[in-house]
Structure formats: C-alpha cells, structure tokens
N, C-alpha and C positions, 0 to 999 in steps of 0.2 A: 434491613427492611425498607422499603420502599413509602417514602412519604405519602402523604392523601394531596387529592389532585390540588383541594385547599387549601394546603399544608400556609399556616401564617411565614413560616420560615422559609417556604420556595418564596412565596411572593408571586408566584406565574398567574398570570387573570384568564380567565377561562370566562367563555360565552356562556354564563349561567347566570343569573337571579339570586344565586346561594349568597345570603349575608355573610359569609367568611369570604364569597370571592367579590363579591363588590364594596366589602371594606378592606381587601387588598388591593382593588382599581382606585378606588377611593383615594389611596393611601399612597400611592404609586407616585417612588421619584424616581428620576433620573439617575438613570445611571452611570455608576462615575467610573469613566475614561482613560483615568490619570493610570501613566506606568502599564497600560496595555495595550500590547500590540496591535497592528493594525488588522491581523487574522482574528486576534482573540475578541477583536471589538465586534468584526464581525460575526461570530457566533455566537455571541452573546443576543446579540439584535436578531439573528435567527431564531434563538432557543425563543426567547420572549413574542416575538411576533407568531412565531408557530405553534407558541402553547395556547394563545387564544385564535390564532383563526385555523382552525381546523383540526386540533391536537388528536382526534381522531383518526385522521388519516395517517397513514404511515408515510417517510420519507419519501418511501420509494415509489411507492404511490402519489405522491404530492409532484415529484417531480418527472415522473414519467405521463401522466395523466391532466396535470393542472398545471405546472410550471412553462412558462414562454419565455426562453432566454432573448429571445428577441423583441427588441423596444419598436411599434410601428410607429407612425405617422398619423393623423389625420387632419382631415381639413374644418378649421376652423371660421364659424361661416359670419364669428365679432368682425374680423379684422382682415376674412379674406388670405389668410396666411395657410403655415400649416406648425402644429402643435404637438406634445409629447403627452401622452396620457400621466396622472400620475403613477410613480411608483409602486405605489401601493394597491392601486387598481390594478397596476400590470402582473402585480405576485401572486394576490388572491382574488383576481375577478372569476376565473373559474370557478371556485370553490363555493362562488356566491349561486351557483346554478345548483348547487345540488339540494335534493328533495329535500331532505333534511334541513338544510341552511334555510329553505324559504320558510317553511315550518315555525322555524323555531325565529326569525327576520319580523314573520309576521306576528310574533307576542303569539300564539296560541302556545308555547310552550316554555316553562321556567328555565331551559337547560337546550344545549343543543344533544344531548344527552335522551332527554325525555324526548326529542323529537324524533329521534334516530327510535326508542323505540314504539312511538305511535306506527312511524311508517311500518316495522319489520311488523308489528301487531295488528294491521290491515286497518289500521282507524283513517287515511289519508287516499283519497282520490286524484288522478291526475286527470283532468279532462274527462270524469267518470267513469272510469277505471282503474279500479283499486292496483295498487303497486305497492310492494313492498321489498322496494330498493330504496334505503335512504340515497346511496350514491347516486340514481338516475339523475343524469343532467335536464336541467328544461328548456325549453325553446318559450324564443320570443312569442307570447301568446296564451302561453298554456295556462291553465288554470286548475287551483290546489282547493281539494272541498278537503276539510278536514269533519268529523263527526263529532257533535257538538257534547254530547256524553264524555270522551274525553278528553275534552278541555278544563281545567280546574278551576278556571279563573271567570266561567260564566256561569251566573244562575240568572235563574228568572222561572215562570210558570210556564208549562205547555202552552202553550198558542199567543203569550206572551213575548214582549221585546226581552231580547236575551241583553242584561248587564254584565258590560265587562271590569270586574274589579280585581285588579289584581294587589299585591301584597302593598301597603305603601311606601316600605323602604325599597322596594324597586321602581316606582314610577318615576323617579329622575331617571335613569337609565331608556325609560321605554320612549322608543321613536319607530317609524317606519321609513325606511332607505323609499328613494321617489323611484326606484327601479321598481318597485313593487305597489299594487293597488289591493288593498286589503278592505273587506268589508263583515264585519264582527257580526251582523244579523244573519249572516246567511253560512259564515266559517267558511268562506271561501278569502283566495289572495289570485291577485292576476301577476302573472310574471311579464311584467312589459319590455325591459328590452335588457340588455348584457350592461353591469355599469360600464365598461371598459369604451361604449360608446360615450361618455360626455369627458370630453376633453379642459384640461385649467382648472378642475377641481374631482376629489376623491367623493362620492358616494356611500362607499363601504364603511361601515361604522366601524372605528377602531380607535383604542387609548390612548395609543403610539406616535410621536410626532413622525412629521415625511422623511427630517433625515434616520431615526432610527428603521421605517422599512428600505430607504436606500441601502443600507450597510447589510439588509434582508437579502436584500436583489442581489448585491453584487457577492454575496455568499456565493448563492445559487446558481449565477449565469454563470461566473467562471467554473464553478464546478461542470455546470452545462457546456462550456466549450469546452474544457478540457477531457470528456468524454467523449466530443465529438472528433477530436483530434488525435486520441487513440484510438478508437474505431476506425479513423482512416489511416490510422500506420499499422493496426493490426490485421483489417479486413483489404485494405486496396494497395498497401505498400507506398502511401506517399506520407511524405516527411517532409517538417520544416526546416525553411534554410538554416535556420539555427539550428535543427539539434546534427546536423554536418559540418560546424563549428566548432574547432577544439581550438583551447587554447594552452598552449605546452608549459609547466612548471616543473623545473630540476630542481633536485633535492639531493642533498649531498649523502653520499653513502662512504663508507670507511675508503680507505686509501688516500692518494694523490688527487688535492680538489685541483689540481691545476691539471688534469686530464679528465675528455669528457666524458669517459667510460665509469667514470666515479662517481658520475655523478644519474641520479634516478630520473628518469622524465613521467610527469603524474599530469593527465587529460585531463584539463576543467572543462566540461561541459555543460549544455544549459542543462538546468535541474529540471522542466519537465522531462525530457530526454532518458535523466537518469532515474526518475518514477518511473518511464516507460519500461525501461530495460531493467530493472530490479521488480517489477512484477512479471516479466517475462523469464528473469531468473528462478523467482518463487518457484512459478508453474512449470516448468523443466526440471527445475532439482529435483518433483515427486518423481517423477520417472529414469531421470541418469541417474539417482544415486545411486541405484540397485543394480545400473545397467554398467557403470563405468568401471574399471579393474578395481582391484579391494587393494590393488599395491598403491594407489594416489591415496594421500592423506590432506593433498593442497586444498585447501577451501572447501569442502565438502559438508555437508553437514553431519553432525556428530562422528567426524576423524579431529585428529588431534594430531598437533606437529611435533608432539613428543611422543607420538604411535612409533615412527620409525629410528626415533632416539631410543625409545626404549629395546624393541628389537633389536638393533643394533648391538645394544649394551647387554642384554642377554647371552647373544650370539657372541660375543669377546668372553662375557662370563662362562659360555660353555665350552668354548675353544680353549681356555685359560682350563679350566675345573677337568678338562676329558685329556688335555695332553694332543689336541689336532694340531693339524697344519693350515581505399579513394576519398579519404574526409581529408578535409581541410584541416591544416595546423596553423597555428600562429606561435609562437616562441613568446615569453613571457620571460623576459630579462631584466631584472628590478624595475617593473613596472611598467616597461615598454615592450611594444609587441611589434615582431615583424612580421614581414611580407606575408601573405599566406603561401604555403606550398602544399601539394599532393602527397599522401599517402598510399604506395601502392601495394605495401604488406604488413602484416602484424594487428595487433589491437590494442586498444586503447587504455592506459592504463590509470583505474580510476572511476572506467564505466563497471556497472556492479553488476552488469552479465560477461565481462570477459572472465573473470576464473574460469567459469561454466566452460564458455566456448573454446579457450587454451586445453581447460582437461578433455574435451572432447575430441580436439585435434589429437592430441598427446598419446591419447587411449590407446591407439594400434602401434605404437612405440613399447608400450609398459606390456601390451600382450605378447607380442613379438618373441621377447626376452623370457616370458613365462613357458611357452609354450615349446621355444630353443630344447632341442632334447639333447646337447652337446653341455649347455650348460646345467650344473649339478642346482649349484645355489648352496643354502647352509639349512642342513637336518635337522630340527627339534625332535625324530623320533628315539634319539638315544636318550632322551632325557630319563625317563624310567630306568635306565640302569647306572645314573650316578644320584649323589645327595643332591645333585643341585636345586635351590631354589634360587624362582624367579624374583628379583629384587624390585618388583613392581607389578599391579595385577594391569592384565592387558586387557584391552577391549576383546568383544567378541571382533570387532570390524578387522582381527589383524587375525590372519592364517597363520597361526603356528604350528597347529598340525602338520599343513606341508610344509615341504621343502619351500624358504625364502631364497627369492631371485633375485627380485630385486626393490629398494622403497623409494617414496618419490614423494616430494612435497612440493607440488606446482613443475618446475623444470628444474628444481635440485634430486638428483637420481644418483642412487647409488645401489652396483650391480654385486653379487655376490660371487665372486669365481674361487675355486678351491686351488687351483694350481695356474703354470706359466700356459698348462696346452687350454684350458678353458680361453684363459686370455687370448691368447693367438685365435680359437675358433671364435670368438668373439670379438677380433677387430677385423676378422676376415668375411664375418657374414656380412653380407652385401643388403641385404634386404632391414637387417637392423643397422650398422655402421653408416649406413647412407642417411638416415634421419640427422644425424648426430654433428654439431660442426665440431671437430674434433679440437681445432685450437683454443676455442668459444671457453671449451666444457674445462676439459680434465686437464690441458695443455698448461691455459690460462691457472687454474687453482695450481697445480704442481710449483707454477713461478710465482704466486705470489705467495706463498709459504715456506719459500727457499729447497725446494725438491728437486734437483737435477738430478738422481740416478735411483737406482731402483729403491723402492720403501717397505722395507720389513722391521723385527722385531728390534733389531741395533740402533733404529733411526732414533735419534736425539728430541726432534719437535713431531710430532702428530700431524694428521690432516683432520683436518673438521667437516663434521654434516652438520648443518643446520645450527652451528655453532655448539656443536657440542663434541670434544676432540676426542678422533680414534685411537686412544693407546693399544700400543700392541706392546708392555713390555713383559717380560719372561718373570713367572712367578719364581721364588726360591726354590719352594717346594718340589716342583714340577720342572724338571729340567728340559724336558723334552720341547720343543718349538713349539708355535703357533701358529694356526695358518695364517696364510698373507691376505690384509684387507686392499 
C-alpha cells in the first residue's frame, strides 16, 4: 500500500502548510552520502527535489514541457561580465509559471493541492478571465484575481478591510518570491517577470541546498542528452565517434591457447552504444521471433539450448527403441591496445543486438535445408506405434510433429540425413553448400575429436552438439543397426 504524501517515514516535504509536512521540512537533514554511488546520489537528490517542486507533474511532463538541459548565459550589469543562473532556477523556473504555482506562491492557498483545485473549480481569474487550467503557463504581466469566498485564511465584513490570518504554525514558512507582487485587499498577485531572469542568486523558494539541485540537474540533462543522441542515431543515422570504437578482448576457449583460433574475441564497446543496440534488440525480437525458423534455438527468446539436446536425444532414443538406420578495432593485449584497424565483415561480438542480426543472416540457410525435398530428416510420426516415451517434455517452440531436418544453436547446426544418397544430395546442392565454409564447420570438428574416417555405430568416441555427445552404440536387445548421425 502506498504511503500518504505526509508519510513521517518518507520524510519528502511537499508545498503545503500541512503540520506533518512542515514538521518534516522542519526536521530535515541531510542527507548521507556515504557508500553511494555517484548515480544513486543523484536520484536521490531528484526524488527529494521533485517531491516538493512540483510532485504533481509527472516525469514526463516535467521533462518534456519544463526541463532545459541547457545552462544560458546572461549578462550581468554588477560587474559588466556575464553569469550562470542558479541551478535551481535553471530546473524549476518553468514550473514557477504555472497557474497553480502562482496561487498557491501567493499564500491564497495552504497546499499547492488546494490551489490546483481552486483553479479546475473556476475560483481563479487570469487577466479577467476565468481559466481553469492549473497548468496554463503565465506571461510577464499577467495578473491572478482569485475570489475572495474561497480563500480560507481571510475574514473581515462585507465592505470591510479583508484580514489575512493564517494558521500560526505556518507563518515562518510564509513569504512572497520578489517575482510576484501580491495584494491581499483586492486577491489579486501580478506576475512580474520569469525568476530565471535575476542572475547570482535563486528566487524560488526551496529547503534544498544548491549542491543538492546540482546532483537535480545533472540527473536530468544527461538523461536530456542522451535522448537526444538516440534520436539522432535512430531518426537521422549519425553516430558518435565512439560508439565505432571497439575495443577487442580474447578469451580463451578449450583447446591449444598457443593457437589463435582458441581463443574467443569479445567487442568492448562504449556502453551508451550498447543501451542503444539492446533497445533496438528489444523492439525487433517482438517481430523476428515469430518470423525467424522454429529450427534456431540461438538466443531467441523463450528457445532453450537444450531444445535441440533434447531432440537430438529423442531422435537416438527412437532410432535405438524402432531398430532404424567498417568499425574500428583495437586489440586489448594485457592491457595494451593496438593500432586501430578496419573491419570489413562479421559482427561484433559482445554488442547485444548481433545474436538478432547473425540469426537473421542465418535464417535462409536453416530454410533452405527445411524446405530441401531430397532431404528426408528424422520422423516422430511413428511414435504411436512403439512404447516409446519421451525422456523430457519439449516445448511447444520445437516441431516434433514434423519431420526434423535440421537444429541450430546460433551457427552450431546439425542436419539430419537418413542415409550416404541424402549426404551426397546435400553436399552437392549448390544453393545450401555454398553458405557453408566446409573446413570451418564439420572438417574442423571431425579433427578435433580424432575422426578421420567414416562415423557409425562401431565408433569408440562420439561427436558432440553443444556439448552433449552423440552415442550411436547398438543396444543388446536390438540387434538390428542404427541410423548414421
């Protein structure tokens, strides 16, 4: 359940009069720093500044409509120079425009709360015309008639000077900001100018020292650049020179580290870069999941690299049970980086939209092979006619209905052929085989498992998918062979 805005245990002070929240301003220390980060500091400083100036507004609101990531200038006429407004003015002086704000600025109302809704209740005039937008911004000039009926804090007699008394544990708090000219006989306030015009000193009334709205600002503007710099890599295609800076780290993979095919090369890139391209993955994945072959299990969302471990092992268990047959690299070498060079194919490994864009290349390779009417693949429709049970429940995402051709985890693929004539019509289609670097793939694995001649049921050691080894050996029971994987 959701605390009260008062809550003594938030501790958040809010533009209000209320004696629970001005004996939390009251009450208000500093806060402690120690052991947190320099992000967590600054949201902290945001949460706290933005629960009293404006807790109303919504983020997105605040920062599409009120926030200026950009710090101006102006000329200061002490010293003849030129000056930085304060922080604090530069975060919330917008905010100080609005109807409501001046309302409640001017003491006509205990709460900014209660002033929001005098205006939505037509009690508030702008220039003699009733409005009932708290949000309307004001301009230098304008003038706020409020209706003296509901203000609670004035009595007096009809034709009488109207007194203003308000509660007396509020009257330390009440002041008028000099941007505003307020006159309590008539319920009117004049809006003189923006504070953000008086340069060397803050206006805006607030509890907060200037370095806690600093840690405010610097919340907001970087988030304010960094939206603007994905809108120009999303909307116009320009990039910064950094995120076309990779920096290359090897990582040692099984075999010979003294060869350098053993070892893994992983892109460090700059980390905006890598937000950029993992919410471009996000928004892709809703659409290729459904679109990409149901035989890739590489990275995908909800596939599993033990999808085609498990098929696999079915598929032995039924054979067995039936009696069948252009960026920039740098190299990062214990801590030293070399020259830059060109890349002029492949992707990045590391950036968290290449899975996406590898299975998408990938994709008319794995159809290819499906669609092959030379190749058979291996039949789950006989299953109904033996006892076999599946030693695992499979997902819906894996086709065991039809006939399996072929599984694939990223670019580990392995194709299903019943006999030597499949194989031959499958080293001979030209339109699948040409994908394929033939030494790369099956050549490479054959030698590093000690396989120099053909691999059937006799064979001693297995070959492995995804680390999980193909036995093919002959059951007792079942004399009759197995097909060849």
């Amino acid at each position: 359940m959701r605390k009260p805005i008062y809550s003594l245990s938030r501790k958040l002070g809010r533009m209000s009069w209320n004696k629970y929240n001005l004996y939390n301003i009251a009450h208000k220390e500093l806060v402690n720093f120690n052991n947190k980060t320099l992000f967590q500091q600054k949201w902290i400083a945001k949460r706290e500044t933005r629960a009293y100036h404006g807790d109303e507004v919504t983020e997105r609101q605040f920062k599409s409509k009120y926030f200026d990531p950009k710090l101006p200038t102006v000329h200061s006429a002490a010293d003849g120079g030129q000056a930085h407004p304060p922080v604090a003015v530069l975060s919330f002086a917008e905010l100080e425009r609005r109807l409501d704000f001046v309302v409640f600025r001017s003491n006509f109302c205990p709460s900014i709360y209660a002033a929001r809704q005098l205006c939505v209740h037509g009690k508030v005039l702008v220039n003699g015309k009733k409005l009932a937008y708290p949000s309307h911004k004001l301009k230098d000039g304008d003038i706020v008639t409020v209706d003296p009926q509901a203000i609670q804090f004035l009595k007096g007699e009809k034709g009488q000077e109207l007194e203003f008394t308000p509660k007396p544990f509020s009257q330390p708090f009440l002041f008028v900001p000099e941007y505003l000219e307020v006159n309590y006989n008539t319920c009117q306030t004049v809006f003189l100018r923006s504070p953000i015009s008086r340069p060397g000193r803050t206006e805006i009334p607030s509890p907060f020292p200037p370095e806690f709205h600093s840690l405010a600002y610097e919340y907001y503007a970087r988030t304010a650049v960094a939206l603007r710099v994905y809108s120009g890599a999303l909307l116009h295609g320009v990039f910064p020179q950094s995120w076309q800076e990779t920096c290359l780290v090897l990582l040692p993979k099984k075999g010979d580290l003294s060869l350098l095919q053993d070892w893994r090369p992983i892109s460090l890139i700059c980390c905006d870069a890598k937000i950029f391209t993992r919410l471009l993955n996000a928004r892709l994945m809703l659409r290729f999941s459904t679109r990409l072959s149901i035989s890739q299990s590489g990275l995908m969302p909800q596939r599993s690299i033990g999808e085609p471990a498990m098929i696999l092992h079915c598929a032995q268990s039924l054979a067995t049970a039936t009696q069948s047959d252009n960026t920039q690299v740098q190299v990062n070498i214990n801590g030293n980086l070399s020259a830059p060079f060109v890349t002029h194919r492949g992707m990045r490994q590391g950036d968290p939209i290449s899975p996406l864009l590898f299975n998408i290349i990938f994709d008319p390779f794995l159809r290819a092979i499906n669609s092959h009417q030379d190749i058979q693949g291996f039949d789950f429709d006989h299953i109904a006619h033996t006892n076999f049970r599946f030693p695992i429940a499979l997902t819906n995402h894996v086709p065991v209905a039809d006939p399996v051709k072929v599984l694939a985890y990223a670019d580990d693929t392995l194709v299903f052929l019943n006999d030597l004539d499949e194989f031959h019509q499958f080293s001979t289609a030209g339109h699948i085989i040409s994908l394929v670097h033939r030494t790369k793939s099956w050549i490479a694995g054959l030698r590093a498992t000690g396989i120099s001649s053909w691999h059937d049921k006799s064979a001693s050691n297995p070959i492995t998918y995804l680390g999980y080894p193909i036995c093919s050996s002959p059951v007792p029971s079942h004399p009759s062979p197995s097909p060849h994987f």
